[in-house]
N, C-alpha and C positions, 0 to 999 in steps of 0.2 A: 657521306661518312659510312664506308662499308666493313672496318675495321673494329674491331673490340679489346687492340691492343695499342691503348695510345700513348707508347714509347718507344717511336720510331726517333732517330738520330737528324735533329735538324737546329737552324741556327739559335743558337743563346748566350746572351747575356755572358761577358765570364766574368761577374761578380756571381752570378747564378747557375754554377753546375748543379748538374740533377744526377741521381745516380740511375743510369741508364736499367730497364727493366732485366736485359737478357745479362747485364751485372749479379742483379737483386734475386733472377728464379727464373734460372734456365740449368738444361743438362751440367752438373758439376761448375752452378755458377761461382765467381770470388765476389767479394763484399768489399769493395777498397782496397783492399791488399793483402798479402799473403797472414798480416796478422788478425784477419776479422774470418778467418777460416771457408767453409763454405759449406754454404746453406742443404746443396743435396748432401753432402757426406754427413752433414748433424742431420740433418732427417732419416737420410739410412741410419745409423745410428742409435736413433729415436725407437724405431722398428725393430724388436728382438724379442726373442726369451729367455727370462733370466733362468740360470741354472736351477736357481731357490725355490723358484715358481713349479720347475718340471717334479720338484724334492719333493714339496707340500703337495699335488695335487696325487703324485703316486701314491703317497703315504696315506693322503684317505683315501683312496683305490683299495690300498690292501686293507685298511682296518674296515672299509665296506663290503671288500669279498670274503674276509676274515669273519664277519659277524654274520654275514648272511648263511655261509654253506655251516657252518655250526649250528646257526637259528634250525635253518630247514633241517639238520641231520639230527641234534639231539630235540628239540626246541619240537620241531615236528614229527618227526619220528618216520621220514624219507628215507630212500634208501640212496644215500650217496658214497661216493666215492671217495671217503673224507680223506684219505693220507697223500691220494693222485693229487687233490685238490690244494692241498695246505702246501707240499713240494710245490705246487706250480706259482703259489703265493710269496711262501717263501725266496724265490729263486726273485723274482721284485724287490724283496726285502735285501734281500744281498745286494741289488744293483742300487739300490737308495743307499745303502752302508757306504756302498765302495765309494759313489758320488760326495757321500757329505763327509768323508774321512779323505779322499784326495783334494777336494776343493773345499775348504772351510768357508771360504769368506764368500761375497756375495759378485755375481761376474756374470755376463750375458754366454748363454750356449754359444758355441760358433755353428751355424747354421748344419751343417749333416751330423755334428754333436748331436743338434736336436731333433734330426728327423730321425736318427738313428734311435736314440729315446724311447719318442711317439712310435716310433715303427716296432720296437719291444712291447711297449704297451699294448699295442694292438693285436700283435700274436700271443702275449700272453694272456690278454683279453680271451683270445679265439681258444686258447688251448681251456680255458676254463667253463666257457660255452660248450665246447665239443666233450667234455667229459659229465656236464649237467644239463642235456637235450637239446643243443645246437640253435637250430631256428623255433623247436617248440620255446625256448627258454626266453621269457619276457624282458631279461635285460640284455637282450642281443642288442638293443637299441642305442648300448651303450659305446659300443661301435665307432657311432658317429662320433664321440668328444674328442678322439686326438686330433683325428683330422680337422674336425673344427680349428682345434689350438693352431694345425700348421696353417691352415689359409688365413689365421688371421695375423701369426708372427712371421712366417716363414714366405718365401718368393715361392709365386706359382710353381715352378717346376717342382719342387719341394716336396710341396700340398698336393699333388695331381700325385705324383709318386705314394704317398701313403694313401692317396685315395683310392689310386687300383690296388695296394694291399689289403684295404676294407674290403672292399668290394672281393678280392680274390677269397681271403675269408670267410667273410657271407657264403658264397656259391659251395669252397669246400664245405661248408659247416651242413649242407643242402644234403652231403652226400657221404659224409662221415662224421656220425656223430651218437654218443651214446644215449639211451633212452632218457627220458626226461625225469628224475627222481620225483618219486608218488608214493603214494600210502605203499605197505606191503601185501604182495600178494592182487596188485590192482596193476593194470598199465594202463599210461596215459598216452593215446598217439590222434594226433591231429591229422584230419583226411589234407592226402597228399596234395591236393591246390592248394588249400590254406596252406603250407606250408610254405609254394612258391609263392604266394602273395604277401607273406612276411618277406618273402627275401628281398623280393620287387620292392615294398614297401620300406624296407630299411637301409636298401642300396639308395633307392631317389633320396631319401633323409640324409645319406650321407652328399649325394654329390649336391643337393639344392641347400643344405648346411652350408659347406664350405663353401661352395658358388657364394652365397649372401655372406658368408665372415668374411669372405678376402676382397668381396666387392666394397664392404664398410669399411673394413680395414683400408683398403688402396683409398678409398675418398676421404678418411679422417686424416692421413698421411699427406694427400695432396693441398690440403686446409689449411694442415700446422704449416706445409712449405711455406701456402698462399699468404697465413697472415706473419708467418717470419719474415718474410720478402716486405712485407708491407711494413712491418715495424726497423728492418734495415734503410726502407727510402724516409719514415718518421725520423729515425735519428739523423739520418744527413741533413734532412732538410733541416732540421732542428740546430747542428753544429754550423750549416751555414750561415742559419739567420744569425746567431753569433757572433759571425766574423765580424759583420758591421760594427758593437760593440769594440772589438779588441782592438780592430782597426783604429780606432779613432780613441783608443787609450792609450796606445802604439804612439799616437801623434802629437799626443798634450804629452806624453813622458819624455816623448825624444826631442821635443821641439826645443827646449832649452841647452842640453848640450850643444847640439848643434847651432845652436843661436852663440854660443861659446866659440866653437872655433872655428866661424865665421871673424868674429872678431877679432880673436887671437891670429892668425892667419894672415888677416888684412895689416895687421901691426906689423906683423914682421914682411910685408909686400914693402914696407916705408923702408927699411933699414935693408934692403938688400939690394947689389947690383946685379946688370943685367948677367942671365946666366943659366945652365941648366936647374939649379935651385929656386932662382925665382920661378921658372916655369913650372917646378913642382909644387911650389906653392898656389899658385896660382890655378894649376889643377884641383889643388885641394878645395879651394875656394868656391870653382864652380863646383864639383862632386858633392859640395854641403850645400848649397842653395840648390842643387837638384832633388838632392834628399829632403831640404824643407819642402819645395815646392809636391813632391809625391806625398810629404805628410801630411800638407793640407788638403790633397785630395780627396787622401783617405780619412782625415779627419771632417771632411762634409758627410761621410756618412754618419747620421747620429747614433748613438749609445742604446741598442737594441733596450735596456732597463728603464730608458727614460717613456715617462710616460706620454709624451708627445708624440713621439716614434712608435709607442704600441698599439697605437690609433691610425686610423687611416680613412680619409672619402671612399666612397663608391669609385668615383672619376679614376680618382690614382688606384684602386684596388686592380680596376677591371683594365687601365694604362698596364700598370705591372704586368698581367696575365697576358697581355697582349705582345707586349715587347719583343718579346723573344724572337715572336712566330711573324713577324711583319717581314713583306717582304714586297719585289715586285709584281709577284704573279696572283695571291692571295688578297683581295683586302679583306682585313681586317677594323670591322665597325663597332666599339665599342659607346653604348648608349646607356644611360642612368634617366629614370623620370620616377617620379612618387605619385601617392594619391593624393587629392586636393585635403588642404588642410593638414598632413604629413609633416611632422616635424625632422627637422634634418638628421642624417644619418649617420653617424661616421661606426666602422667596424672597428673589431680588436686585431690586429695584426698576429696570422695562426699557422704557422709553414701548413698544417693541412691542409687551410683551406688555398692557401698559394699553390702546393702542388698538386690536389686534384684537378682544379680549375683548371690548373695548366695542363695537366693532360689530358683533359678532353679538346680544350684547344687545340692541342698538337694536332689532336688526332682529324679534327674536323679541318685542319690547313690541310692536313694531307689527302682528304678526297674529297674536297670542297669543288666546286666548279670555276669557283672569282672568288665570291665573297663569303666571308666566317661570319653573321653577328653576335654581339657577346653584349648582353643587355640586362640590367637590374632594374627591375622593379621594387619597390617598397610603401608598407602604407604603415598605420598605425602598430600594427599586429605582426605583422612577418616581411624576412626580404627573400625577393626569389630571383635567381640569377639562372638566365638561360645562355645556352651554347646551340645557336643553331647556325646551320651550313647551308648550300644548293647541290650539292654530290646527290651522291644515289640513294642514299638512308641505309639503314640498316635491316639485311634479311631477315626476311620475315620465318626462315627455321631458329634465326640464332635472338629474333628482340625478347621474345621471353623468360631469356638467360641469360642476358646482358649484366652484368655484375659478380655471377657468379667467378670463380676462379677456373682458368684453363679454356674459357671459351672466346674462340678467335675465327674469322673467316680471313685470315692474312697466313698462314702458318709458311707458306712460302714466299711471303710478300709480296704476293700478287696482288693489282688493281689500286697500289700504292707507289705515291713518288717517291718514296727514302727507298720502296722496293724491303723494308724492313720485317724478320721473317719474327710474328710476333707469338709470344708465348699464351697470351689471353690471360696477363694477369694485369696488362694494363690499368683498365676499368675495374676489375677487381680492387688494387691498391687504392684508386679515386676512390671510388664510392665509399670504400671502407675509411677513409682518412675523413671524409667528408660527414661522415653517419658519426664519428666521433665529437665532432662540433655540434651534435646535433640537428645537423641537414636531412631533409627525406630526399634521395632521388629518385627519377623518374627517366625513362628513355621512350622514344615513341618517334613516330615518323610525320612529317608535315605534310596536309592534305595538296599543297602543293608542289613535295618534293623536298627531300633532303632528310636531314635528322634534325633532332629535336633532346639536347639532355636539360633537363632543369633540377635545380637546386636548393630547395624551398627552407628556411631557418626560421622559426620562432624570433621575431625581433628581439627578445630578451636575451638568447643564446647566444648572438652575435654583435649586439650591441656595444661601443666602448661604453666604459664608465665616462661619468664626467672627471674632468681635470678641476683639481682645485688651486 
């Protein structure tokens, strides 16, 4: 099992479509159909800045450069440059007017909307530095916040772009910039390295800043895909277990008409001669006893609500999980054994646990050597359900991170028979579906070879109720 994406394309059930992974979160995947939208354009989406947001955060900008150069100028009694100052404030003030009087309501920037924004910010920032001691001035530091905001809303190129404006800034403010406002009749100048070790020091703040926002940002993004994708294959599986139900509601409602004109049908075969009518009769006849006969099909499957059908053995649990994936070149061993004295088991029937199970399975048919076994355990306290293979296990760069979302050694379907080019959110979707029944997983490699997933549940969590 050298694969961490086990929703490769192989044979199933068609009572039991699965919704295929590179469906569920892949590049600009669809979800069903064009009416369940698609998963990357809501997450890009997701990812923005709101206009509102860029409103609020200028406006305490200016009422904190607003109270501050007054504080220092009347407040301290510096000598500043208060009218250069207040114009350059002002002129922010105008761009927040013009924003919240053209656009009232509340609306996401369109992306150079916003860098263009930040990129005001940041010169006007600079132009306030450079008129009140540049790099001697202790909130040069303050620098860093825009480009912050872009690496964490904005696409790298974006971010990288206002961060060489930082940075260009910084370096002018090195080499033009008026003295640092100080008592009167005093000046204040910082010997010339300390100077350049502010600039060193607040340029790495800026790029190791945005470096860490856009690196959390891109992984909190790839999270929301990871567990949207997971709650897309939740509700399929969820709407298919379903089926069963309506199926067989389908077949108690319709069984009676058609038990109807069967009869009617056959009355008028007595009162007709031979002819192209009777033969359309008679058509009708069989087409309604074909139709009974597919409702009774469908009515063997029982009524997903009933509670006999929400129960299930180990036997048939780990039978189902297997089904799909049987074939001639695989076997497929599935084994049940308890501890002595263990009272018998039967589970609650849980699409999660049906489709995790089922795809680790997939995934171990598909680089198995011969044989898959697929084996529960149970004693008084817990049941544990293992997935082991004879393949080659699982690398030892990626078994650490086995679960997490995005991590695959197939990405071009190498060393796999479906050859399927897997996104690594496979085993992310299992595990995650599985951890919701309150399963713990485990991955690990067998001292003789092969891989090893188990599945360990609290008896009580997976338990049926008794039937009364």
């Amino acid at each position: 099992m050298a694969s961490t994406d086990a929703s490769s394309p192989r044979r199933r059930r068609p009572d039991r479509p699965r919704l295929t992974l590179w469906q569920a979160a892949g590049p600009r995947p669809e979800i069903g159909g064009a009416g369940d939208g698609r998963l990357w354009d809501w997450a890009q989406a997701r990812r923005g800045l709101r206009l509102r947001t860029l409103v609020i955060l200028r406006w305490a900008a200016i009422v904190g450069q607003t109270v501050t150069v007054l504080g220092v100028a009347y407040g301290l009694h510096y000598h500043v440059p208060v009218a250069w100052c207040l114009l350059v404030i002002a002129g922010a003030a105008w761009l927040n007017l013009s924003v919240t009087l053209s656009w009232p309501g509340v609306r996401l920037a369109g992306e150079r909307e916003a860098v263009l924004q930040l990129a005001f910010d940041v010169v006007e920032l600079g132009l306030l530095l450079a008129l009140t001691g540049g790099l001697d001035n202790p909130f040069i530091v303050l620098l860093i916040a825009p480009v912050t905001v872009a690496a964490a809303t904005l696409p790298g190129r974006y971010a990288v772009a206002l961060g060489v404006l930082a940075l260009a800034a910084i370096t002018a403010l090195g080499f033009w910039a008026a003295p640092l406002p100080w008592i009167a009749g005093e000046t204040f100048e910082l010997p010339h390295v300390f100077q350049i070790a502010v600039g060193i020091a607040v340029a790495s703040g800026v790029v190791f800043t945005a470096a860490y926002a856009w690196q959390a940002s891109a992984e909190a993004q790839r999270m929301e895909l990871a567990l949207a994708a997971t709650q897309a294959v939740l509700a399929r599986e969820q709407r298919l277990s379903a089926l069963g139900g309506l199926a067989a509601a389908a077949a108690h409602e319709l069984g009676t008409p058609l038990a109807t004109i069967q009869v009617v049908t056959k009355e008028m075969v007595r009162g007709l001669e031979p002819g192209p009518l009777l033969e359309d009769v008679q058509l009708l006849i069989s087409q309604a006893a074909r139709c009974r006969e597919i409702l009774r099909k469908l009515g063997q499957a029982p009524d997903t609500s009933d509670a006999h059908h929400a129960r299930m053995g180990l036997s048939q649990l780990l039978d189902e999980i297997a089904e799909p994936y049987r074939g001639d070149v695989i076997l497929i061993d599935p084994q049940v054994s308890c501890a002595p004295g263990a009272s018998i088991l039967e589970v609650r029937r849980l699409p999660e646990v049906m489709h995790g199970l089922s795809a680790f399975v997939e995934n171990a048919t598909d680089f198995a050597e011969s044989v898959v076994e697929l084996t529960a355990y149970y004693d008084a306290d817990r049941l544990t359900i293992d997935v082991r293979d004879d393949g080659p296990g699982f690398p030892p760069e990626v078994l650490s991170r086995l679960g997490q979302p995005y991590v695959t050694t197939r990405s071009h379907g190498e060393n796999s028979r479906s050859s399927h080019q897997g996104m690594g959110l496979g085993f992310f979707i299992a595990k995650t579906l599985l951890e919701r029944t309150g399963a713990h997983v485990e991955f690990r490699n067998a001292k003789r070879g092969g891989a090893i997933i188990s599945a360990r549940w609290p008896r009580v969590r997976i338990e049926a109720p008794e039937v009364l």
